[in-house]
N, C-alpha and C positions, 0 to 999 in steps of 0.2 A: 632561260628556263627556270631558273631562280626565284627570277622576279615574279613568273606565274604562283609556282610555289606559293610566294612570300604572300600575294594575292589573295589567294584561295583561302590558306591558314587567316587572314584579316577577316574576310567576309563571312567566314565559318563564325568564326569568335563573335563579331558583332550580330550576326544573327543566335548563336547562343543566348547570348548578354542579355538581348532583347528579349529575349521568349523567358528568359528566368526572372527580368524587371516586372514583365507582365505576367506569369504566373498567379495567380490568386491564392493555391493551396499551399506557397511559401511565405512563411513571416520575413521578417528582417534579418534574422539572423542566418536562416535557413537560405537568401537569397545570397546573403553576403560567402560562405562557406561554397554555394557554388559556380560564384562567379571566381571565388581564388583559385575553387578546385578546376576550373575552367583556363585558370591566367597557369596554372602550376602543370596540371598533368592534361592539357587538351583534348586529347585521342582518348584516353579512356574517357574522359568524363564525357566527352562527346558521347561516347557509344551509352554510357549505364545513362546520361540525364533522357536522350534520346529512346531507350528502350521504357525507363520510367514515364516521360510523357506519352509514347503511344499506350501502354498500360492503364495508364490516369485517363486517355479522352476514351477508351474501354469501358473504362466502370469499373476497374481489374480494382 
């Protein structure tokens, strides 16, 4: 059961990772700040990176 867990929480993260690499409206440092905030607090930044990009392919 664990091992799903431990699973799930991997593929989240590198699907993150990936979406913040390819990101265009981040610079470098802006990229680097969210992949720590990604490695450090996962869940929330999942939810505010996640509400911020549907916002952004809005036009918000």
């Amino acid at each position: 059961m664990y091992f799903a867990f431990a699973v799930i929480y991997i593929v989240l993260e590198v699907f993150f990772i990936a979406d913040v690499i390819r990101n265009k409206a981040l610079n470098g440092l802006g990229k680097a700040l969210w992949i720590l905030a990604l490695l450090v607090v996962p869940v929330f930044a999942w939810i505010v990176y996640g509400i911020w990009r549907m916002r952004q392919s809005r036009g918000l």
